[in-house]
C-alpha positions as CSV (number, residue, x, y, z in Angstrom):
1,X,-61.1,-38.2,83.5
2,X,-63.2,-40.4,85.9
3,X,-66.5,-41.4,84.4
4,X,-69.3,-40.0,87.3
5,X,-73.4,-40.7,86.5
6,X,-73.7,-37.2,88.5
7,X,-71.3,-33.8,88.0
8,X,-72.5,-31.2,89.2
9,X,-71.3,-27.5,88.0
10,X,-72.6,-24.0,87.2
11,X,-73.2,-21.7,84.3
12,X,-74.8,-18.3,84.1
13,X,-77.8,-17.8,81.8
14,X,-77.0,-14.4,79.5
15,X,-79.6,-11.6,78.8
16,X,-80.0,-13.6,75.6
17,X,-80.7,-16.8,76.7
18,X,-77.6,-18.8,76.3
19,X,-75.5,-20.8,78.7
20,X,-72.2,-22.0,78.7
21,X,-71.9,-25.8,79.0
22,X,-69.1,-26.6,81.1
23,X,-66.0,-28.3,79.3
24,X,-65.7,-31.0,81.1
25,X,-69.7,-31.6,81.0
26,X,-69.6,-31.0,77.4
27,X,-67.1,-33.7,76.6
28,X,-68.7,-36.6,79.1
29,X,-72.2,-35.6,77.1
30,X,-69.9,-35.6,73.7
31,X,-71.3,-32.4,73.3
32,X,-69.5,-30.6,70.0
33,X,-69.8,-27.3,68.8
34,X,-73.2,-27.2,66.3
35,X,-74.6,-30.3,68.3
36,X,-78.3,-30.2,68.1
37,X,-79.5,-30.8,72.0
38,X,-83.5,-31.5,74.1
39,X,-84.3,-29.9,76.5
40,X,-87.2,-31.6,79.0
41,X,-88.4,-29.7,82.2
42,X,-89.1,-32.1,84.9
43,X,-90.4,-29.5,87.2
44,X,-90.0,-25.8,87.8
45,X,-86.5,-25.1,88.3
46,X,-85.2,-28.6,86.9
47,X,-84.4,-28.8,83.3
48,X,-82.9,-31.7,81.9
49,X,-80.3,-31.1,78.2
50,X,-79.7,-34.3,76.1
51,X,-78.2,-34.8,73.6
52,X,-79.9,-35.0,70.3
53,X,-79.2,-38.3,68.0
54,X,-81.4,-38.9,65.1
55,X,-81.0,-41.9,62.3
56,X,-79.9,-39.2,59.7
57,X,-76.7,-38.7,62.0
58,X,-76.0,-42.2,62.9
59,X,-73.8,-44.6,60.3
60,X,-75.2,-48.0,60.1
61,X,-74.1,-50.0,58.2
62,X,-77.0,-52.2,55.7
63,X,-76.4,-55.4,57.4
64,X,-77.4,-54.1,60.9
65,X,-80.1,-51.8,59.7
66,X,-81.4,-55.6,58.2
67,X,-81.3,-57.9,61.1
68,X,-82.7,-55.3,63.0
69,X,-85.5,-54.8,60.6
70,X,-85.6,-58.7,60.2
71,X,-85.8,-59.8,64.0
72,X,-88.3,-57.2,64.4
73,X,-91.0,-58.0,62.1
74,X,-89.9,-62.2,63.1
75,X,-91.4,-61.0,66.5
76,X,-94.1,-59.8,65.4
77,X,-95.5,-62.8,63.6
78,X,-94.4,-64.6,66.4
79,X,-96.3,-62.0,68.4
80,X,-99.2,-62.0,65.9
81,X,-99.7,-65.7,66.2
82,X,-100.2,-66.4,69.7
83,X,-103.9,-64.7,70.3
84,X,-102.9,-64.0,73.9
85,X,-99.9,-62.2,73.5
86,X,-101.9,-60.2,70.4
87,X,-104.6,-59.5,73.0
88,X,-102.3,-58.4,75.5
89,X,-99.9,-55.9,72.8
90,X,-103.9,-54.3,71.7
91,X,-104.9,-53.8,75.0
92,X,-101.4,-51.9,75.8
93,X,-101.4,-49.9,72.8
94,X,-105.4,-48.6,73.5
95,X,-103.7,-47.6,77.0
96,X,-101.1,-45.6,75.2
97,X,-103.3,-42.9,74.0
98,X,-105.6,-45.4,71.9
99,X,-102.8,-45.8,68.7
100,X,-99.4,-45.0,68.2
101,X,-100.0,-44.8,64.2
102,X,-97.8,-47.7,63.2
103,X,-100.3,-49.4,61.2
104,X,-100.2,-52.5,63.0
105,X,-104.2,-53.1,63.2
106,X,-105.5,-56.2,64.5
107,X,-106.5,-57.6,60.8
Protein backbone atom coordinates (compact mmCIF):
# COMPACT_ATOMS: atom_id res chain seq x y z
CA UNK A 1 0.00 0.00 0.00
CA UNK A 2 1.43 3.48 -0.96
CA UNK A 3 2.15 5.66 2.11
CA UNK A 4 -0.16 9.11 1.27
CA UNK A 5 -0.03 12.21 4.12
CA UNK A 6 -3.77 12.73 2.78
CA UNK A 7 -6.59 9.80 1.93
CA UNK A 8 -9.55 10.84 1.75
CA UNK A 9 -12.79 8.39 2.19
CA UNK A 10 -16.29 8.29 3.68
CA UNK A 11 -18.13 6.70 6.50
CA UNK A 12 -21.75 7.21 7.64
CA UNK A 13 -22.35 8.38 11.25
CA UNK A 14 -25.22 5.75 12.89
CA UNK A 15 -28.23 6.86 14.93
CA UNK A 16 -25.97 5.98 17.83
CA UNK A 17 -23.03 7.84 17.10
CA UNK A 18 -20.50 5.47 15.69
CA UNK A 19 -18.57 5.44 12.51
CA UNK A 20 -16.86 3.03 10.61
CA UNK A 21 -13.20 3.77 10.13
CA UNK A 22 -12.21 2.79 6.80
CA UNK A 23 -9.83 -0.37 6.56
CA UNK A 24 -7.41 0.97 4.75
CA UNK A 25 -7.50 4.32 7.05
CA UNK A 26 -7.53 2.12 10.01
CA UNK A 27 -4.35 0.28 9.19
CA UNK A 28 -2.11 3.62 7.90
CA UNK A 29 -3.41 5.17 11.56
CA UNK A 30 -2.52 1.50 13.09
CA UNK A 31 -5.83 1.75 14.27
CA UNK A 32 -6.75 -1.87 16.12
CA UNK A 33 -9.90 -2.97 17.41
CA UNK A 34 -10.15 -1.57 21.39
CA UNK A 35 -7.64 1.33 20.31
CA UNK A 36 -8.29 4.22 22.52
CA UNK A 37 -8.54 7.45 19.96
CA UNK A 38 -8.82 11.96 20.29
CA UNK A 39 -10.85 13.58 18.80
CA UNK A 40 -10.01 17.57 18.26
CA UNK A 41 -12.54 19.86 16.33
CA UNK A 42 -10.74 22.41 14.40
CA UNK A 43 -13.82 24.14 13.20
CA UNK A 44 -17.48 23.25 12.67
CA UNK A 45 -17.68 20.52 10.31
CA UNK A 46 -13.84 19.50 10.69
CA UNK A 47 -12.97 16.90 13.23
CA UNK A 48 -9.68 15.63 13.47
CA UNK A 49 -9.32 11.40 15.21
CA UNK A 50 -5.71 10.53 16.45
CA UNK A 51 -4.60 8.07 17.70
CA UNK A 52 -4.20 7.73 21.46
CA UNK A 53 -0.60 6.65 22.85
CA UNK A 54 0.06 7.13 26.48
CA UNK A 55 3.46 5.95 28.44
CA UNK A 56 1.44 3.08 30.11
CA UNK A 57 1.11 1.56 26.45
CA UNK A 58 4.51 2.27 25.27
CA UNK A 59 7.62 -0.39 26.18
CA UNK A 60 10.70 1.39 26.97
CA UNK A 61 13.17 -0.12 27.90
CA UNK A 62 15.15 1.42 31.49
CA UNK A 63 18.13 2.54 29.57
CA UNK A 64 16.15 4.96 27.24
CA UNK A 65 13.70 6.09 29.82
CA UNK A 66 17.42 7.11 31.62
CA UNK A 67 19.18 9.03 29.09
CA UNK A 68 16.22 10.62 28.39
CA UNK A 69 15.54 11.62 31.90
CA UNK A 70 19.46 12.31 32.21
CA UNK A 71 19.95 14.68 29.07
CA UNK A 72 16.92 16.41 30.15
CA UNK A 73 17.57 17.60 33.53
CA UNK A 74 21.69 18.17 31.98
CA UNK A 75 19.80 20.85 30.01
CA UNK A 76 18.35 22.30 32.45
CA UNK A 77 21.31 23.08 34.63
CA UNK A 78 22.82 24.13 31.62
CA UNK A 79 19.64 26.19 31.06
CA UNK A 80 19.52 27.21 34.69
CA UNK A 81 23.00 28.53 34.64
CA UNK A 82 23.17 30.96 31.96
CA UNK A 83 20.78 34.00 33.49
CA UNK A 84 19.66 34.91 30.00
CA UNK A 85 18.48 31.85 28.72
CA UNK A 86 16.71 31.36 32.51
CA UNK A 87 15.20 34.79 31.84
CA UNK A 88 14.08 34.04 28.57
CA UNK A 89 12.43 30.11 29.56
CA UNK A 90 10.40 32.48 32.71
CA UNK A 91 9.31 34.88 30.52
CA UNK A 92 7.91 32.03 28.02
CA UNK A 93 6.37 30.03 30.61
CA UNK A 94 4.37 33.39 32.26
CA UNK A 95 3.10 33.61 28.38
CA UNK A 96 1.87 30.06 28.60
CA UNK A 97 -1.00 30.70 30.85
CA UNK A 98 1.39 31.99 33.85
CA UNK A 99 2.73 28.13 34.90
CA UNK A 100 2.63 24.90 33.51
CA UNK A 101 2.89 23.21 37.14
CA UNK A 102 6.20 21.46 36.72
CA UNK A 103 7.74 22.81 39.69
CA UNK A 104 10.59 24.44 38.08
CA UNK A 105 10.48 27.90 40.05
CA UNK A 106 13.10 30.41 39.54
CA UNK A 107 14.82 29.55 43.11
Amino acid sequence: MEKSLEKRLSGTLRDRGQITIPKEIREEAQLEEGAEVDFEVREPGEVVIRRKISFDTLELDDEFVHSVISSTTQGYETLRADDTAWDSELEERAVLEGSLGDGLSED
